[in-house]
N, C-alpha and C positions, 0 to 999 in steps of 0.2 A: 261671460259674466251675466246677461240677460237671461241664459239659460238656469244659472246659481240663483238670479233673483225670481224667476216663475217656480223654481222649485221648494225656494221658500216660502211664496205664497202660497203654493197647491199645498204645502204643509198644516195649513193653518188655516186655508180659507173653505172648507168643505162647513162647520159651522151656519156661514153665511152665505150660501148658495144662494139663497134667495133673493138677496141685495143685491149679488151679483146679475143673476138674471134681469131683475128689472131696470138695473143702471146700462145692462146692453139692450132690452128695449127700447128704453127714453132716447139714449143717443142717437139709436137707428133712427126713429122717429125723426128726432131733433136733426139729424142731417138732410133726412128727406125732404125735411120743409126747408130748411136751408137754401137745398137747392132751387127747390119748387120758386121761395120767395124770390131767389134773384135772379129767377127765368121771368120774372115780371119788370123787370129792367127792360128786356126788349122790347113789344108792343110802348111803354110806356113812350123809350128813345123814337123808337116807329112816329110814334103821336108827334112828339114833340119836336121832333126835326124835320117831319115828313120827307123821308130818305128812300120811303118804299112806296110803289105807284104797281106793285104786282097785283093782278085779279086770281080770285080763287074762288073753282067750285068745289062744289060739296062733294067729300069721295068717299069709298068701302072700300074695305080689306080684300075687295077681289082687283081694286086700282092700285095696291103698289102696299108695299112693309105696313104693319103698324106705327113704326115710329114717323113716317114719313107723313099717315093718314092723320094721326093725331096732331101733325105742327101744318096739314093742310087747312084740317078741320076748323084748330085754334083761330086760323087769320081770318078763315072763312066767316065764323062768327062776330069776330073781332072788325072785321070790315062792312057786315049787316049792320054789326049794332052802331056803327060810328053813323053811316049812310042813315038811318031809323031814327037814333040819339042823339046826335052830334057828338064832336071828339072827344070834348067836355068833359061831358058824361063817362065815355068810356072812360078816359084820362082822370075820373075821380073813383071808378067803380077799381081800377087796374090800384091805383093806391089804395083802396078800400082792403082790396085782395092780399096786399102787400103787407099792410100794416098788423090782417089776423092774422096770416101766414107768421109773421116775425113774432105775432105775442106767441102762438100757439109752440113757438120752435126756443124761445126764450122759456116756457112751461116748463118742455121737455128737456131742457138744460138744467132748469134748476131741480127737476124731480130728479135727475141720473144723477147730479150732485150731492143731492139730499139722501138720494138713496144708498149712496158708497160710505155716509159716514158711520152711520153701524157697523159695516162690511172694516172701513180703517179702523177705528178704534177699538172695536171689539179683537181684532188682532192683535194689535201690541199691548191689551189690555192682558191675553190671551200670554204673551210674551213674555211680560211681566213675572206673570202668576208661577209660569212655567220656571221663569229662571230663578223666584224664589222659593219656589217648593223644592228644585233642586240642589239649591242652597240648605234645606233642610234635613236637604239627604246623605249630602256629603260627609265623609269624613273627615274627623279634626284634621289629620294629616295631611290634605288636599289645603288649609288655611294656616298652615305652619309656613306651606312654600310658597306661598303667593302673601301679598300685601294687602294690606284691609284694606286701602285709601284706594287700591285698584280695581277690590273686586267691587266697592260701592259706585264706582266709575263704569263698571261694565254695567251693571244693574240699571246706575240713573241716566248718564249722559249717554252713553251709549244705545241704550233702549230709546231715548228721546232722540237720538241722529236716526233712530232707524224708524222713529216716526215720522220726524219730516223728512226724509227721506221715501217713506209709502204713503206719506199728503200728497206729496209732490210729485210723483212717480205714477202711484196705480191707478189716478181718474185718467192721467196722460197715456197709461199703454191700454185702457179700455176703451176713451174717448176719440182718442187721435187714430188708430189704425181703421175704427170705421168710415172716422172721418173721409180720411184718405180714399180707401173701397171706393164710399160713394161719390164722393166728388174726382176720381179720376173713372170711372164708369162714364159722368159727365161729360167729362172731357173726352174720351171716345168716342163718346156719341154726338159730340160738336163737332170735332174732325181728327179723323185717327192718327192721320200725318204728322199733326202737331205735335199730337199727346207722345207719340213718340220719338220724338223729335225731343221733346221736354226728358223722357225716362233717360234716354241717352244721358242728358245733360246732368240729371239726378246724382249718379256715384259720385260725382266732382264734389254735391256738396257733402255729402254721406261722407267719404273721406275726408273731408276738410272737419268735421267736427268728431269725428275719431279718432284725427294728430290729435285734439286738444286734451279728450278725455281718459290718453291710455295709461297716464300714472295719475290720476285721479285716486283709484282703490288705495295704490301705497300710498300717498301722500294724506288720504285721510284716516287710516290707519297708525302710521304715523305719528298723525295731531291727537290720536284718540289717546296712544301709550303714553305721551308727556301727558296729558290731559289727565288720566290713572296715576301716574308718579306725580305732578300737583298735589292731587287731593292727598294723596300720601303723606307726601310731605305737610300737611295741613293736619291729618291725623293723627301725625309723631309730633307737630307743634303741640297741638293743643292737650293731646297726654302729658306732655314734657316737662309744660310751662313754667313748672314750678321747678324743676333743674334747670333748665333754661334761665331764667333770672338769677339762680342763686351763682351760678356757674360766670354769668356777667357774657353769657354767648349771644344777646341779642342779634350784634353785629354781625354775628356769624351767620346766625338762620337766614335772618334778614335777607345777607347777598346769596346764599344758597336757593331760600324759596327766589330770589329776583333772577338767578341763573336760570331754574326751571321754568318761571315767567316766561321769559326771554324766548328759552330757545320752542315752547311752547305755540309762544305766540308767532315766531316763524316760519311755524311748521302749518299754521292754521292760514297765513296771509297766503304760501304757497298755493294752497290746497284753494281757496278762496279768490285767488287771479285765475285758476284756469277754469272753475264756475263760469268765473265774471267774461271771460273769453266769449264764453259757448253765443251768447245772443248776437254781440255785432257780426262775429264769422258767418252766423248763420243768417242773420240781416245782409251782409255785404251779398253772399252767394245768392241768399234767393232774386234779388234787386239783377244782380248780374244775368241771373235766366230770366225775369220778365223782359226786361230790355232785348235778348237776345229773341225771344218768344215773338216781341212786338215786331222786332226785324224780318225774321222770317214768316210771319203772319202778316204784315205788311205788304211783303213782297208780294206773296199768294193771292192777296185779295187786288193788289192794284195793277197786278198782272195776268186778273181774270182767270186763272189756273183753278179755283174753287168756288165753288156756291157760295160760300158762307159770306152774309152779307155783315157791314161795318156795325150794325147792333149785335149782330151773334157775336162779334168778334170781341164784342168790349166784353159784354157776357163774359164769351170763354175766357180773358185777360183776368175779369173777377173774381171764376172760379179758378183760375191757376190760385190767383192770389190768395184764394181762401185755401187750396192746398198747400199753400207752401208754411203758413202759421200751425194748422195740426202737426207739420214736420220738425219742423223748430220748435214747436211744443215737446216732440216726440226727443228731439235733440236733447234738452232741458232733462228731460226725465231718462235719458241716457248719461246723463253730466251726475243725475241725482243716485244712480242706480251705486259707482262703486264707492260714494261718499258711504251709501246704507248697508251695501255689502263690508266695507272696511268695517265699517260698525259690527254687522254682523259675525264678523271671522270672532270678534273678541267674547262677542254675548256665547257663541255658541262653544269658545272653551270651555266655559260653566256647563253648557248644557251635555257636551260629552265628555264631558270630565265620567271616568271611569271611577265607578263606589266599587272598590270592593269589598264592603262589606254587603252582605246578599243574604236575604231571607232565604230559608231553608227550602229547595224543592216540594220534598215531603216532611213538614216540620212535627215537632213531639209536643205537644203542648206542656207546659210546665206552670204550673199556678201555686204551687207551697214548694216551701224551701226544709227537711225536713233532717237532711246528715251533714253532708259539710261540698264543699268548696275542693277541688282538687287540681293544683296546678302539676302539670307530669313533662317533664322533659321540654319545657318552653325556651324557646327561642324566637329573638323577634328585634328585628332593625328597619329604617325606614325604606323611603324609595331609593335612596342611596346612602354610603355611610356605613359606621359600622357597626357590629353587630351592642344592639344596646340591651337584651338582657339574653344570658345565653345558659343553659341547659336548667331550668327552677323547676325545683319539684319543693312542692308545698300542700302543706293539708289543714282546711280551715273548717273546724267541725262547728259544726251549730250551736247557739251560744257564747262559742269561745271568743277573747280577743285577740288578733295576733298585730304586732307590730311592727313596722318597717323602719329601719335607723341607717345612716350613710351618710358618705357626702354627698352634695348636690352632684347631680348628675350621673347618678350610680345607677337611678332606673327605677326608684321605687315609687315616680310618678305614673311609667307607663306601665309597670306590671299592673297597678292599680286600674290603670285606665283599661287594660283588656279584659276586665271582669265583665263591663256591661258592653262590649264589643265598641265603643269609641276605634281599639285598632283590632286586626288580626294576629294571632301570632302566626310566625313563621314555619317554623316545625312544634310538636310535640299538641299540646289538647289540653283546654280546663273544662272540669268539667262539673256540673253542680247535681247533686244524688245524684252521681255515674252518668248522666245526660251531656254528652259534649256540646257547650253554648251553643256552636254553629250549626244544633240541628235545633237546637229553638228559635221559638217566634224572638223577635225581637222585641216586641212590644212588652210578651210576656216574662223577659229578661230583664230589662229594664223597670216593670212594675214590682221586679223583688227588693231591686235594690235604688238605696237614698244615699244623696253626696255630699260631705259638706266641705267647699277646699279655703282655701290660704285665702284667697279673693273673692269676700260673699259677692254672687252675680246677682243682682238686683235690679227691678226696671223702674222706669219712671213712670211709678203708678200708684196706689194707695198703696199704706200698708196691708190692708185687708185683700187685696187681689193676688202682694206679693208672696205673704204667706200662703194663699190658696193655689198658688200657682201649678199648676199641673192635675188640682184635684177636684174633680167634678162635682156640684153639689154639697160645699163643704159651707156648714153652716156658720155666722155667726160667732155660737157658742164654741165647736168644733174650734174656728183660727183663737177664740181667746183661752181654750185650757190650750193650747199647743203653745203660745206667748206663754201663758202663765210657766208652764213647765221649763220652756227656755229662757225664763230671766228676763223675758221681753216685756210684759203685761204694765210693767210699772209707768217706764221710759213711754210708752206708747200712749198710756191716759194722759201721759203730762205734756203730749207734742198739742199742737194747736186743733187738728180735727177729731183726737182721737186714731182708731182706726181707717177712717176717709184720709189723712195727709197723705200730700203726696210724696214722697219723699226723694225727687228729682234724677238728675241723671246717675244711673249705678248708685243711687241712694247717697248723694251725696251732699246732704243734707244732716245725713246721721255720721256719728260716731265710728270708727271701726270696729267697737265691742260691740254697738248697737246692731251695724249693719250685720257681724257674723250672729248674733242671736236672734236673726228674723231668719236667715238661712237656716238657722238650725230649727225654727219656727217651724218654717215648711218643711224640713227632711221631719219632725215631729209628728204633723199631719199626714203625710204620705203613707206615715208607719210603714217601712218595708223591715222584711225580715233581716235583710244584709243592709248593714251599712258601711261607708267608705270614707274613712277622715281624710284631710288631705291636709296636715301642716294647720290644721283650725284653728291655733291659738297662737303661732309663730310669731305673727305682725300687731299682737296685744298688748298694751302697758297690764301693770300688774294686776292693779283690779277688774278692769275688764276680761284678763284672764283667767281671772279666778269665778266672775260670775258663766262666763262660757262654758270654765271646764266643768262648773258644777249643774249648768244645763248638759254639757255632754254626757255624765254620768249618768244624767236620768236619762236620755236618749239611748244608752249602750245599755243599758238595763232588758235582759232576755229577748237582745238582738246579739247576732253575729258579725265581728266589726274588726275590718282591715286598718289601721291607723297610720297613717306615716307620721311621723315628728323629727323634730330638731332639737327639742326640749327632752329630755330625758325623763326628766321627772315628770311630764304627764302619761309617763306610758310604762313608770316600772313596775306597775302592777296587773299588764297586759299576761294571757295564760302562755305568751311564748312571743320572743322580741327575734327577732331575722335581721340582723346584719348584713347589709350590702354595699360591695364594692366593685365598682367597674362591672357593673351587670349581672355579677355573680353572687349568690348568697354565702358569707363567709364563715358568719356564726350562726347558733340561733339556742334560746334557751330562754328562763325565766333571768331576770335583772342582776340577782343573788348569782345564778350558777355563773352567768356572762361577766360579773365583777368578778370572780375565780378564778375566772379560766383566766385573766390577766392578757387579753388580747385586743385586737382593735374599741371593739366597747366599754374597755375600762379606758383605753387613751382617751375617747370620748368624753365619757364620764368624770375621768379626772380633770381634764379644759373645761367643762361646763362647772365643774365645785370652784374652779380656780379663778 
């Protein structure tokens, strides 16, 4: 799992190199002095207990090790200046030493701290960006099969587990393992015996806080899934609400969201005791090897078996103790690692969630739209399921209008949706002046053609941003003849800001003829050559259908326009109506020949007169 979480960060941390190196400066530093300062313990205990009566002359490196010369050295001096100074002196100069040593090593704590927060946040800011520009990329199909209330789960709460999760975590695997380095180097050079003596003891507590943390991953994983099915259920409340009351199901939501509460919030207290675990286990153990340490350290010294005299000793007892807190630190950020991995299994089904829709290796540019549209032999069903439109051959020539009529679910949503590549098809090829889509840009696919469906998608923003939406540089003047043409221009002087209103969530604020006449606002602005109805006036009382369709008209005015309906009569003057059924196209002709032929379209036609 540590392996999972380094290859995460080596993923994402090359950016921030820099941060990194100097937060592994400062710490180095910051332990050096560490140690330095609480090697000033001795002399001080020296002083103040008067426990040492040894004489010391002055030696070189041809009298015995370096390290031996340096701590003769040390006392040698230390024993002039008392004898010169009195102890005093020394005994205030040794605090002196102590106290810059401790700010200089407190500096360097806080510079390696300071330093890692560009290095954190600049990642999961990184993380973020990442999971929603793939969000951008994805196709519709990928948000059919998953739940909105979960993917905003993976996005928010989940992105934020796996930041505190690398708060808590990455100053702990930078900070702590040097730590350790230099403070048991320390402790070898106090006395090896010991130190090893201690390493021994070490796996005991290394396995005691690995029982605690090995279902940590699933169990925060887990809490993360109810935590996704939550917000879910949160998402179908609040679209619902208005079935919901009318239906008299309060009672019902109510104990439903309070079952996913529930089993939620047990899923998080689980996850949340074996956290709560990690610090006493690792408090009980380490307390267990000091005491054990003191014992056999004791024995050593009081049995004349080693040099190291009773201020080394407490020393050395010191720096155990200061290694045993980077451990338990390190514990902590082993507790925190598969909280942030469980986090991360979910963020990263977004991230390799497989598009396949794919720009063209070698793509064909396509910038005008000039003969027609040609659907040949298409076939096309989802990731599972069956097949939802199977063998269409169609031809949609430029200028012309052609129409789509059926029941629901016959297909004449997704044939529509494969023009601008939203899906793939299966077998067969569309393809626009002879160019098969999938060897065009995408970009340039989509800049031919404008959508207007059954549900205007609107944000909560002005009107003036909404109509401009998509279009670069669009003046002014440009969004009010594009209102004026759509029936819009009136409604919108009479709102409170004008064009500045905001017009709330999914424009909900306006009207349903309102809000389909600003959609068609902006397909007006866009002007593409192909344009794509989608049931545009289905969900309209009468007069708001009547001002739409007669913005729709001037919109279909020498464009080439695909139209689905339910309404018969706004489309029997389309240059060829397509009947479909169960995926299949069953008729197709102008309005006249299809009331003739006495087939599915007049049974139509006759329910809609009736």
């Amino acid at each position: 799992m540590l392996k999972e979480f380094l290859s995460l960060i080596k993923r994402f941390i090359p950016p921030y190199k820099k941060y990194l190196f100097g937060n592994l400066v400062l710490n180095f530093l910051a332990q050096v002095l560490n140690v330095f300062s609480f090697a000033m313990l001795i002399p001080i205990l020296q002083i103040l207990f008067q426990v040492s009566d040894t004489q010391y002359e002055y030696m070189t490196l041809a009298d015995g090790n370096i390290a031996d010369v340096i701590k003769n050295n040390f006392y040698y001096y230390m024993n002039a200046f008392i004898e010169t100074r009195g102890a005093l002196w020394v005994l205030l100069m040794s605090g002196v030493v102590l106290v810059v040593t401790t700010l200089l090593k407190t500096a360097c704590y806080f510079g390696s701290a300071a330093t890692l927060i560009p290095l954190r946040t600049g990642v999961v800011r990184d993380m973020r960006i990442l999971v929603y520009n793939k969000v951008m990329k994805l196709p519709l199909s990928f948000f059919s099969e998953e739940r909105k209330g979960d993917i905003i789960s993976r996005m928010s709460s989940d992105v934020s587990g796996l930041e505190t999760a690398l708060s808590n975590s990455l100053e702990m695997l930078i900070k702590n393992p040097i730590a350790i380095i230099v403070t048991l180097g320390t402790l070898f050079f106090l006395s090896w015996e010991l130190t090893l003596f201690v390493l021994i003891a070490m796996p005991a507590l290394a396995w005691a806080m690995g029982a605690i943390s090995r279902k940590l991953k699933r169990t925060s994983k887990e809490a993360q899934n109810y935590w996704g099915t939550l917000l879910a259920q949160l998402d179908e409340t609040l679209g619902g609400l208005r079935i919901i009351k009318a239906f008299l199901a309060e009672g019902k939501m109510k104990q439903r969201f309070a079952d996913i509460n529930n089993t939620y919030r047990n899923a998080t207290m689980r996850m949340t005791i074996r956290q709560s675990a990690a610090h006493p286990a690792s408090e009980f153990m380490g307390t267990c090897i000091i005491v054990i340490v003191m014992w056999a350290g004791g024995y050593i010294i009081l049995n004349g078996t080693s040099g190291m005299e009773g201020a080394t000793f407490i020393y050395y007892l010191v720096m155990l103790y200061n290694i045993l807190n980077p451990i338990k630190d390190l514990s902590k950020a082993y507790y925190n690692i598969p909280v942030g991995m469980g986090c991360w299994e979910r963020v990263d089904k977004i991230l390799s969630a497989e598009n396949p829709i794919k720009e063209p290796p070698t793509p064909t540019p396509l910038t005008t739209f000039e003969q027609s549209i040609e659907f040949k032999g298409v076939d096309f069903h989802y990731t599972s399921g069956a097949p939802v439109l199977k063998d269409i051959n169609l031809t949609v020539e430029k200028g012309k209008t052609i129409a789509l009529v059926g029941q629901s679910g016959s297909g004449k949503s997704t044939l529509v949706d494969l023009v601008p590549r939203f899906h793939d098809v299966v077998s067969g090829s569309i393809t626009i002046d002879g160019t098969d889509i999938r060897e065009v840009p995408i970009k340039d696919l989509r800049t031919l053609i404008g959508n207007v469906n059954q549900e205007a998608i609107l944000f909560n923003d002005t009107i003036y941003n909404n109509i401009s939406f998509g279009v670069e540089g669009a003046t002014m003047e440009q969004v009010i003849e594009a209102a004026k043409i759509a029936n819009a221009h009136e409604f919108i002087m009479e709102s409170e800001q004008g064009y500045d209103t905001i017009i709330g969530d999914r424009g909900c604020r306006l009207s349903g003829g309102q809000r389909q006449r600003l959609s068609i606002a902006r397909a007006i602005l866009k002007n593409p050559p192909i344009l794509i109805l989608d049931e545009a006036t289905s969900a309209l009382d009468t007069e708001s259908e009547r001002l739409v369709q007669e913005a729709l008209e001037r919109l279909m005015k020498s464009r080439t326009t695909i139209a689905i309906a339910h309404r018969l009569s706004t489309i029997k003057h389309a240059d060829e109506i397509c009947v479909m059924l169960e995926g299949e196209i069953v008729e197709r002709g102008t309005h006249e020949h299809l009331l003739a032929l006495g087939g599915y379209y007049k049974r139509l036609n006759d329910m809609q007169s009736l």
